[in-house]
C-alpha positions as CSV (number, residue, x, y, z in Angstrom):
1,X,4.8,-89.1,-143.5
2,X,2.2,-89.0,-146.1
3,X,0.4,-85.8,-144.5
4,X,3.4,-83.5,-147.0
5,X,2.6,-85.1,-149.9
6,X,-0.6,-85.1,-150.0
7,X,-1.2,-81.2,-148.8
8,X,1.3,-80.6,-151.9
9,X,-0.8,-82.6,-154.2
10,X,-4.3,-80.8,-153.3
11,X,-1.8,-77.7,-153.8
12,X,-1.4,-78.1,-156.8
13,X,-4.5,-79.2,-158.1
14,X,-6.0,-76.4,-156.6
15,X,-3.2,-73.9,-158.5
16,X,-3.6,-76.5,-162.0
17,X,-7.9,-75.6,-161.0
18,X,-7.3,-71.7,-160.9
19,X,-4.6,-71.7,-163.9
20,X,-7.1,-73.3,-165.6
21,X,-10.0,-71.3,-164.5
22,X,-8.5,-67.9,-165.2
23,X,-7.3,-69.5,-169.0
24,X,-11.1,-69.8,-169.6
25,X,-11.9,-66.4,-168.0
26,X,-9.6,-64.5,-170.2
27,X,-11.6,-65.8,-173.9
28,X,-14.8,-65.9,-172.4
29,X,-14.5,-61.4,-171.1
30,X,-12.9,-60.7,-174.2
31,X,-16.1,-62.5,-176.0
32,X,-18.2,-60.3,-173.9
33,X,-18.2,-57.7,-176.3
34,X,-20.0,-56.2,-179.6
35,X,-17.8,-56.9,-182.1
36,X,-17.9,-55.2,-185.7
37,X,-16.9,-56.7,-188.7
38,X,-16.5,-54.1,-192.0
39,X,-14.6,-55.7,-195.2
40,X,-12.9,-53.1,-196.7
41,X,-13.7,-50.1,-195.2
42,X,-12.8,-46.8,-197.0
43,X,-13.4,-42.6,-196.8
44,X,-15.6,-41.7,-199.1
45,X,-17.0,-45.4,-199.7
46,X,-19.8,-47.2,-198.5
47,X,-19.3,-50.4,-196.7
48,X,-21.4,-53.4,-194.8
49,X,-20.6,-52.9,-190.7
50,X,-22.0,-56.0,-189.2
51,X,-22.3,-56.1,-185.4
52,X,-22.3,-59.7,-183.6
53,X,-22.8,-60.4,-180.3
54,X,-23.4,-63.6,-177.8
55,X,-23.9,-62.9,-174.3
56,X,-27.0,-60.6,-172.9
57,X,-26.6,-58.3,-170.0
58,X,-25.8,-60.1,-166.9
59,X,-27.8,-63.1,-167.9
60,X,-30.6,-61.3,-168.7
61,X,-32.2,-61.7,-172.9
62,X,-30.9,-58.9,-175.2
63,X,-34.4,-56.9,-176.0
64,X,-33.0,-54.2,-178.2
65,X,-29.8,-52.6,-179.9
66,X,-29.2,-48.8,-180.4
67,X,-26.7,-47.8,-182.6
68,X,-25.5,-43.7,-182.2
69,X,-24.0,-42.8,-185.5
70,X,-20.5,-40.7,-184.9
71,X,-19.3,-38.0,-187.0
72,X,-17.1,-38.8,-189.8
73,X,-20.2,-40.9,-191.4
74,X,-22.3,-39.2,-193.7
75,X,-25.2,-41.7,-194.1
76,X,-26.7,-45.1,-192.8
77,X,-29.2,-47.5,-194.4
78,X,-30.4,-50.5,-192.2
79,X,-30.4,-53.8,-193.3
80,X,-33.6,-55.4,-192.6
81,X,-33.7,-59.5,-191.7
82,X,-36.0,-61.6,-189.7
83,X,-34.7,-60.7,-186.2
84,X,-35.1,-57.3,-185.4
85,X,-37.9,-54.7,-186.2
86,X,-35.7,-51.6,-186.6
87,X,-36.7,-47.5,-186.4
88,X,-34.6,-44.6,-187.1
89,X,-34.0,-41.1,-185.5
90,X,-33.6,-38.6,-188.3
91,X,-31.6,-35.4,-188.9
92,X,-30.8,-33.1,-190.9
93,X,-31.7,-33.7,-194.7
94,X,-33.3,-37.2,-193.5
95,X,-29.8,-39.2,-192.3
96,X,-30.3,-41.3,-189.6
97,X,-28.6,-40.1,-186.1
98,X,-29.6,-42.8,-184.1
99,X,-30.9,-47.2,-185.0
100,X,-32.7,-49.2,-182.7
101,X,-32.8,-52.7,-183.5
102,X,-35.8,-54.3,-181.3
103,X,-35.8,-58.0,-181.1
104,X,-38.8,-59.6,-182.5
105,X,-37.9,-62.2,-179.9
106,X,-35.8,-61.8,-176.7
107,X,-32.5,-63.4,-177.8
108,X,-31.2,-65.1,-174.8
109,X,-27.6,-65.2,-173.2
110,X,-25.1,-67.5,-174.8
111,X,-26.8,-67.3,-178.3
112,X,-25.4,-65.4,-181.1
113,X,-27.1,-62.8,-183.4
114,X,-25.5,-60.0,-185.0
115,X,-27.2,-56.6,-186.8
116,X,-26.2,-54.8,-190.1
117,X,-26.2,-51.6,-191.5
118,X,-24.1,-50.0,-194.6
119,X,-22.1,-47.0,-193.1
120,X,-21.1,-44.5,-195.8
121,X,-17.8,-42.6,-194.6
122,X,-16.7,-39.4,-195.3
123,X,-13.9,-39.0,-197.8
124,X,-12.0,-37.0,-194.2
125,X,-11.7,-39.9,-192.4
126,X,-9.7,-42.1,-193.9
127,X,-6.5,-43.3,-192.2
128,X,-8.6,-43.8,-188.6
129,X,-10.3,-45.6,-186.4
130,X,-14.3,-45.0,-186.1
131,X,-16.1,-45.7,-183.2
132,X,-20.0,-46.7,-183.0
133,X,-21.2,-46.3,-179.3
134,X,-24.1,-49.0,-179.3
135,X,-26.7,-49.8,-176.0
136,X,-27.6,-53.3,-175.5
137,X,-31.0,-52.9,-173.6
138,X,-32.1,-56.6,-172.0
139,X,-35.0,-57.8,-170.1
140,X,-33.2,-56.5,-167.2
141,X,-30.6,-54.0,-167.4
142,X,-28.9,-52.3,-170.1
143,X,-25.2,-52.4,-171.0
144,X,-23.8,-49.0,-172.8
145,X,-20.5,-50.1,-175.0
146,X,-18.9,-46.8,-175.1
147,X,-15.9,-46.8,-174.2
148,X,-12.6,-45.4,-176.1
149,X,-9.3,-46.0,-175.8
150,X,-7.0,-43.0,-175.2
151,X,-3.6,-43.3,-177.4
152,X,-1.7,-46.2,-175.5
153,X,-4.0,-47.7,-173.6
154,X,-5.1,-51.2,-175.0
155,X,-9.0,-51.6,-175.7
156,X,-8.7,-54.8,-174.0
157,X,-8.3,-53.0,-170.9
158,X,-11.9,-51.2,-171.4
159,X,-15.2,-52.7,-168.9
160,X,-17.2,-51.6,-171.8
161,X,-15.7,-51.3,-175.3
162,X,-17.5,-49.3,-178.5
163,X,-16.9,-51.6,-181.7
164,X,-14.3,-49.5,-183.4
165,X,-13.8,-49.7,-187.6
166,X,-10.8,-48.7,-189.0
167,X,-11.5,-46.5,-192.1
168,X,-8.7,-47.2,-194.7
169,X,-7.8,-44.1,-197.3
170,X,-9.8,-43.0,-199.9
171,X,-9.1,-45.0,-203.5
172,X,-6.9,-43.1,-205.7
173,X,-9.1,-40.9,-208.6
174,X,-10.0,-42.9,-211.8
175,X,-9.0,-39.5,-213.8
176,X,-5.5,-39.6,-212.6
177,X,-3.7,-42.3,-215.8
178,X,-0.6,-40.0,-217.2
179,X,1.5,-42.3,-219.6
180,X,4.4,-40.4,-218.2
181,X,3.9,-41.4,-215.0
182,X,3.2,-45.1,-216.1
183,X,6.5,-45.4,-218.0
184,X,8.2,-43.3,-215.8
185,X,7.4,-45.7,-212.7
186,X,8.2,-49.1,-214.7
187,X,12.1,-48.7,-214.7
188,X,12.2,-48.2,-210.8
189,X,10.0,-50.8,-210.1
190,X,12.4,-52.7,-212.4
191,X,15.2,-52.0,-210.1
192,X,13.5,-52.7,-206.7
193,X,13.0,-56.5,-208.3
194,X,16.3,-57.0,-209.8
195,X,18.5,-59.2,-208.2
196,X,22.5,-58.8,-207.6
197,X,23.8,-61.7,-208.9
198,X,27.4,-60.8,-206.7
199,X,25.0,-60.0,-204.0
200,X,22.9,-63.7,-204.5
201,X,26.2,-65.7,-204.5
202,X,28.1,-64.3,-201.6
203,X,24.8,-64.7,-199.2
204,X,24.8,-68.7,-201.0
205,X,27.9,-69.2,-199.7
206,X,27.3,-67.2,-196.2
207,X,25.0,-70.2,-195.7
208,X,26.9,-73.2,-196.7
209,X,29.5,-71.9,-194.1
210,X,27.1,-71.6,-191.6
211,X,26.0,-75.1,-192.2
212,X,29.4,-76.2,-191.7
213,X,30.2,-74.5,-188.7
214,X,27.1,-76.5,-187.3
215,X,28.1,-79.7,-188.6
216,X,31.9,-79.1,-187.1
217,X,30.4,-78.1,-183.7
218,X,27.7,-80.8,-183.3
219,X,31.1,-83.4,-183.9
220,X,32.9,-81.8,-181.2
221,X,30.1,-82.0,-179.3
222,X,29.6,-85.6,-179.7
223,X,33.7,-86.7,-178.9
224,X,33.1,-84.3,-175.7
């Protein structure tokens, strides 16, 4: 009598167990990228990437980052710190193709460190997404985060993601201030902030029947 109950108890402590284990799971892959952080981002601007990280390559202590710089960015400058000891591959006209950034010391896995570089983009690529293919080289093994997402598929998907920036339009030019086009704009964006006073008290009294309604069915309700 007690044998049913209690093989439906382990059951479902074992599925509460794997619920929870693959609730963990889910955070902990998606961490298992390098993610990029850029603040304003804009064609034909400069901005700060910053790329964190907190997990090595299966275990093993992150040795060494190497950035390939896509097209669409027309110069790099490292930003030098404390952790790594960073060299550059130049090409033409002296703009960096490829960073390395070699740990001074071995960061191990489950610790977080990130690496920074100003990325200035070309005034073309604004309106899309830029994609930094970066190699984590460890004490043993290497990871290559390369992967693209095609249009569709969700980077989430991806084994091995590239940190992706997206590169917002180019600022508008600081030459272009007609007084036409000033006075001309303030009337319509007059009208899309006016409000319909017709317009304001029919939705008012949309609501207070609606309210009503409620109140009447909730009654009816009760006496049921």
């Amino acid at each position: 009598m007690t044998t049913r109950p209690a093989r439906r108890s382990a059951l479902t402590l074992t599925g509460l167990a794997l619920g929870g284990a693959l609730v963990l799971a889910a955070p902990m892959a998606a961490s298992a990228h390098v993610h990029v952080h850029a603040d304003g981002a804009a064609a034909g601007a400069t901005s700060r990437l910053d790329f964190s990280f907190s997990h090595g390559c299966d275990g093993a202590a992150t040795t060494a980052l190497v950035f390939d710089i896509p097209q669409g960015v027309g110069n790099v400058t490292p930003v030098v710190d404390g952790v790594w000891k960073v060299s550059r591959v130049l090409g033409e006209n002296n703009v960096p193709t490829q960073l390395t950034y070699t740990a001074i010391t071995p960061i191990e896995d489950g610790f977080a460190a990130s690496a920074s570089f100003d990325a200035l983009f070309s005034s073309k690529v604004g309106g899309t997404d830029i994609a930094f293919p970066v190699t984590q080289q460890c004490a043993t093994g290497e990871t290559e985060w390369n992967q693209i997402a095609k249009d569709g598929e969700d980077p989430e998907t991806l084994e091995s993601p590239a940190p992706v920036v997206a590169v917002g339009a180019a600022s508008a030019a600081s030459s272009d201030h007609d007084d036409d086009d000033h006075s001309a704009a303030a009337p319509a964006a007059a009208e899309t902030t006016s409000t319909d006073p017709i317009a304001t008290w029919l939705g008012g009294g949309a609501l207070v029947l609606g309210a009503a309604a409620l109140v009447v069915a909730i009654l009816n309700r009760r006496k049921v």
